[in-house]
C-alpha positions as CSV (number, residue, x, y, z in Angstrom):
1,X,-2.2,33.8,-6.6
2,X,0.8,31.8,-5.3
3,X,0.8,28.2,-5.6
4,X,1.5,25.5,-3.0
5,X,3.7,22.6,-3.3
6,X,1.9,19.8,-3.4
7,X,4.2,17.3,-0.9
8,X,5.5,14.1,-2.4
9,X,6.3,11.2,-0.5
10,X,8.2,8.3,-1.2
11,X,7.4,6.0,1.9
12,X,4.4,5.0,3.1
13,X,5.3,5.1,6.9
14,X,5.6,9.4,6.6
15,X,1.8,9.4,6.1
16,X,0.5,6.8,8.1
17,X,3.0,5.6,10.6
18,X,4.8,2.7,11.3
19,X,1.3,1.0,12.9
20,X,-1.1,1.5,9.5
21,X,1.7,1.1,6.8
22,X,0.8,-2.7,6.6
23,X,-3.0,-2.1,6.0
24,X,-1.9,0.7,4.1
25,X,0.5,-0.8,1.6
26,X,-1.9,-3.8,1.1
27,X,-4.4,-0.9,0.0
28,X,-2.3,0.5,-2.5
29,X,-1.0,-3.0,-3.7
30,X,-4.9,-3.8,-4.6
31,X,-5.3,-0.7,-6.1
32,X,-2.4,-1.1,-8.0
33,X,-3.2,-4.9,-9.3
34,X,-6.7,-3.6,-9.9
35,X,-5.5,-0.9,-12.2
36,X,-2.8,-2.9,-13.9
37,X,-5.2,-5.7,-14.4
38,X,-7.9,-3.1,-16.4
39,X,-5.8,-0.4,-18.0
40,X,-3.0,-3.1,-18.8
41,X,0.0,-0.5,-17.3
42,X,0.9,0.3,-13.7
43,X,0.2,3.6,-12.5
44,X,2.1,6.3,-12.9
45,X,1.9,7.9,-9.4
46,X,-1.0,7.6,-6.4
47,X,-2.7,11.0,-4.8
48,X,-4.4,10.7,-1.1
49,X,-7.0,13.0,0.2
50,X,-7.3,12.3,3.9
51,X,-11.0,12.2,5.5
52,X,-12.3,14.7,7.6
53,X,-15.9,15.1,10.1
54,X,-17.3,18.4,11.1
55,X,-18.1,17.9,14.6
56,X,-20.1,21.5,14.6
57,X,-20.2,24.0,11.7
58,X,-21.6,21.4,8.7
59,X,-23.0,24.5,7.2
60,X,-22.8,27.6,9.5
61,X,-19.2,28.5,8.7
62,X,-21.3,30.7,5.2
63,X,-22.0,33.0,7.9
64,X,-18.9,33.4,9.7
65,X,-19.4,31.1,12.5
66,X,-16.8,29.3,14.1
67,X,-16.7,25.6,12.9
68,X,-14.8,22.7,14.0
69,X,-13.4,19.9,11.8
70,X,-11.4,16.8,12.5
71,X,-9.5,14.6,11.1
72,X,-10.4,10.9,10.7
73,X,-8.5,7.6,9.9
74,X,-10.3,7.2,6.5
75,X,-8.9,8.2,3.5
76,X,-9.5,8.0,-0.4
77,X,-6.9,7.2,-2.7
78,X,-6.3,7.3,-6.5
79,X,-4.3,5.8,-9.3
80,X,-3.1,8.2,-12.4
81,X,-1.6,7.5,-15.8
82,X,-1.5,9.9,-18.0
83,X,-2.6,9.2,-21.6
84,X,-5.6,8.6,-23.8
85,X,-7.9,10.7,-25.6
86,X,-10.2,10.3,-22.3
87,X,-10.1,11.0,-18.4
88,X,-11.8,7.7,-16.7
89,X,-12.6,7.7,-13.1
90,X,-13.3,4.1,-12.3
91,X,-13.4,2.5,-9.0
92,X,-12.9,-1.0,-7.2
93,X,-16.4,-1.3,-6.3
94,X,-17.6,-0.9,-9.7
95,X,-20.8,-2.9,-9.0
96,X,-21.2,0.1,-7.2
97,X,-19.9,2.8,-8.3
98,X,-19.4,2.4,-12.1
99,X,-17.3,4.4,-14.5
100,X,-17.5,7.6,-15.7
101,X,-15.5,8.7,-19.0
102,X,-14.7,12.7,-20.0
103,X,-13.6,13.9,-23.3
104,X,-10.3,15.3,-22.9
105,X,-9.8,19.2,-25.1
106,X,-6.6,19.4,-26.4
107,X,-6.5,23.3,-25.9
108,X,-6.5,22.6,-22.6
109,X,-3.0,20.7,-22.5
110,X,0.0,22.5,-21.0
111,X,1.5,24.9,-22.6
């Protein structure tokens, strides 16, 4: 199977334009001051997955139908460091939406 790059960018205005890179930034600068403030080091490197509506085929593409997704202004985005003996996805509404640790397998590292 052949792998995709994954793309990297450096500025924020590539992804969302030169109107949402203020809201955007201050997004990332709270998610970066959040992390910083409870794992005690800056993250290593951010990764976006932009949001999307099905405006028809929720559940009829299984059979081959046609289907017809869009793309919407939300977004979610994450902060990564690697390290630990543990994977912890945490979240700024942790009142919410509390953390959740994984064991790490050391077999499983890179080779």
């Amino acid at each position: 199977m052949a792998s995709l790059a994954i793309p990297e960018v450096e500025e924020i205005e590539v992804v969302y334009g030169l109107e949402g890179a203020v809201e955007a930034t201050s997004r990332y600068q709270r998610l970066a001051a959040a992390f910083t403030a409870k794992y005690g080091q800056a993250p290593e490197v951010y990764a976006r997955a932009p949001g999307r509506v099905n405006l028809i085929g929720e559940h009829i593409d299984y059979e081959g139908y046609g289907v017809l997704p869009m793309a919407v202004r939300q977004d979610t985005i994450v902060a990564i460091r690697r390290g630990g003996d543990k994977l912890v996805v945490a979240n700024l509404e942790a009142a919410v939406y509390p953390d959740i640790e994984f064991g790490t397998d050391p077999a499983q590292a890179r080779r």
